[in-house]
C-alpha positions as CSV (number, residue, x, y, z in Angstrom):
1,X,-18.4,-25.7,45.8
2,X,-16.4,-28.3,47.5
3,X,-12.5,-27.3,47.7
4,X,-12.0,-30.9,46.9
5,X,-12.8,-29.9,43.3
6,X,-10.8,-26.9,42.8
7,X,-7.5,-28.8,41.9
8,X,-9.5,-30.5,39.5
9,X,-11.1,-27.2,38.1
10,X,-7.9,-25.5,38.0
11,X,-6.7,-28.4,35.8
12,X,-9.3,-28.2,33.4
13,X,-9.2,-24.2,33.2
14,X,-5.4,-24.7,32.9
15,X,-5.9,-27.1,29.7
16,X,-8.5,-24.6,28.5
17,X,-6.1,-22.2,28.7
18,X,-3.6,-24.0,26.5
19,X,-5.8,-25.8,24.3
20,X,-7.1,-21.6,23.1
21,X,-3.7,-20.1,23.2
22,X,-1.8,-22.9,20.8
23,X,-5.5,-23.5,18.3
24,X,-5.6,-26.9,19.3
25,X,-9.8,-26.2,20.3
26,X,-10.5,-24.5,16.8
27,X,-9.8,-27.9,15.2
28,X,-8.0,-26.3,12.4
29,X,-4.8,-25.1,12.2
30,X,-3.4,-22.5,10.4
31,X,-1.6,-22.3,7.5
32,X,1.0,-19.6,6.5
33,X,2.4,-18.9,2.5
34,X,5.7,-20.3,3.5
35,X,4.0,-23.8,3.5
36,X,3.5,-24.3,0.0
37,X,-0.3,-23.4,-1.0
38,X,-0.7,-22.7,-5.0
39,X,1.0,-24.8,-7.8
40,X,3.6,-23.8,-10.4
41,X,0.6,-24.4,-12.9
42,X,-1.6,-22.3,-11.0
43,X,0.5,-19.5,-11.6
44,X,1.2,-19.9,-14.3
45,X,-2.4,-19.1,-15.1
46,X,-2.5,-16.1,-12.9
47,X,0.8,-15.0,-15.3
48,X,-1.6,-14.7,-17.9
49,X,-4.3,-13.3,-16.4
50,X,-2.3,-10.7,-14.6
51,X,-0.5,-9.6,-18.2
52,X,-4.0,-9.3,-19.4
53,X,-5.4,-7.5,-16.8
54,X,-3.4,-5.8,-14.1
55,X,0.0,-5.2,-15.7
56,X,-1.2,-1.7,-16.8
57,X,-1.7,-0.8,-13.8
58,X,0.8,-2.4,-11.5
59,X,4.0,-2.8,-13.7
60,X,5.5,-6.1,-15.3
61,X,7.5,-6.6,-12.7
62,X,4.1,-5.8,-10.3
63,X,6.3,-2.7,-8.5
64,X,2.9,-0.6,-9.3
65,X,3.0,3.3,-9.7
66,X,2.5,6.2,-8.1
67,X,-1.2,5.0,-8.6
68,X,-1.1,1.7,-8.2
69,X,0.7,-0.4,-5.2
70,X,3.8,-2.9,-5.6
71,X,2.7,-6.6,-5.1
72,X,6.1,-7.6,-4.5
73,X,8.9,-7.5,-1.9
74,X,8.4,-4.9,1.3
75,X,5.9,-2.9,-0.7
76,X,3.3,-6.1,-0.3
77,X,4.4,-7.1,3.1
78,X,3.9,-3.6,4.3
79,X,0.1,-3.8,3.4
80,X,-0.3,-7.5,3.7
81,X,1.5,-9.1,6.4
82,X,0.0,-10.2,9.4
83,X,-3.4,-10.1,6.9
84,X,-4.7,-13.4,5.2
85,X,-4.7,-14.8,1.6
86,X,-8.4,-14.8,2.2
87,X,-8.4,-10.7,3.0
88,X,-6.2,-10.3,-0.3
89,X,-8.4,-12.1,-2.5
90,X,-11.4,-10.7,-1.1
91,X,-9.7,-7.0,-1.5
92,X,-8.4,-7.9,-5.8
93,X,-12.0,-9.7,-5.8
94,X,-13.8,-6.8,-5.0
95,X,-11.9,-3.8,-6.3
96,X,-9.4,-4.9,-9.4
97,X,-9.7,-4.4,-12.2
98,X,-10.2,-0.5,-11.3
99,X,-12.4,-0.2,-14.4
100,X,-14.3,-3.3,-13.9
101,X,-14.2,-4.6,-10.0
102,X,-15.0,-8.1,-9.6
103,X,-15.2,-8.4,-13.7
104,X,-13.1,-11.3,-13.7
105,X,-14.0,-15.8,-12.8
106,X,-13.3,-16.3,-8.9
107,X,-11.0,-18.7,-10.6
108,X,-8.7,-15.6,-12.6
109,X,-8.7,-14.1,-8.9
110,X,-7.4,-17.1,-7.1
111,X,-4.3,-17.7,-10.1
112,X,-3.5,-14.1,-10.0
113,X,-3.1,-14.1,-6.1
114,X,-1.0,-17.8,-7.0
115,X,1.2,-15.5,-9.6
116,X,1.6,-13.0,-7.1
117,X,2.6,-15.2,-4.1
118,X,5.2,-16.8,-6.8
119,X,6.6,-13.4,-7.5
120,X,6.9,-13.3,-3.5
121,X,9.3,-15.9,-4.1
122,X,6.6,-17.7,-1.5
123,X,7.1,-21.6,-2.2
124,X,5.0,-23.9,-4.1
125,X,3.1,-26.5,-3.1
126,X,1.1,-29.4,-4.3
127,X,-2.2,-28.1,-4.2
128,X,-4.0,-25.3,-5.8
129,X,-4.8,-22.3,-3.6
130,X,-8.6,-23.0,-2.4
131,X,-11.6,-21.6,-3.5
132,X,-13.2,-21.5,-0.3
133,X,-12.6,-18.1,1.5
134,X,-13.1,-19.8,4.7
135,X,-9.9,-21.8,4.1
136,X,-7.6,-18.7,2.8
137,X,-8.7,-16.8,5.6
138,X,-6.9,-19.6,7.3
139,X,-4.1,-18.6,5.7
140,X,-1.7,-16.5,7.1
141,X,0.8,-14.0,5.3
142,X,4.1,-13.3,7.4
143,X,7.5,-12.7,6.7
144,X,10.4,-15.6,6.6
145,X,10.6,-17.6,9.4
């Protein structure tokens, strides 16, 4: 290799370098709940489905029980954060209700998960949250910036 290349090289490996560490090569960024991903109408929905279907388990104000784990306030953030929307659906999708796992329309998952996020007090946005698990997974859960 010619050492007239190896500024060059370094260059490239440099902007390499960068391009991985700030996501700019993935072509997608991602997204975290504090930017507004489910609707006030999507919730709304999950409401519904979550008082038919989960409040027996996990409280009406969705604190949970000695069985049964909180979906709000540290209680969620302590299992969830630094996790994805896509790895909480995927966990309710598969496992909730106890007595019937994965019963329930993707659709009833994806409002619930909406409910709970509102119930986070995590804003709303203009869109509803996506059914494509490739997309939540994009989506990040972390505390208040």
């Amino acid at each position: 290799m010619k050492t007239s290349n190896l500024p060059t090289l370094r260059a490239i490996f440099g902007f390499a370098v960068i391009a991985l560490v700030t996501g700019v090569s993935s072509g997608q960024e991602n997204a975290v709940i504090w930017e507004g991903v489910y609707t006030a109408e999507q919730a709304a929905r999950g409401e519904t489905v979550y008082t038919e279907t989960c409040i027996a388990c996990h409280g009406q104000d969705l604190g949970g029980n000695s069985n049964s784990p909180g979906l709000v306030g540290m209680g969620f953030m302590f299992l969830w954060e630094g996790r994805t929307l896509g790895a909480f659906y995927g966990k309710i999708r598969s496992e909730m209700p106890t007595d019937r796992p994965g019963h329930l329309p993707a659709q009833d998952y994806l409002d619930v998960v909406a409910y709970i996020l509102q119930k986070n007090a995590f804003p709303e946005g203009s869109e509803e949250l996506p059914s494509s698990v490739e997309t939540l997974d994009s989506i990040s859960i972390v505390s208040k910036p």
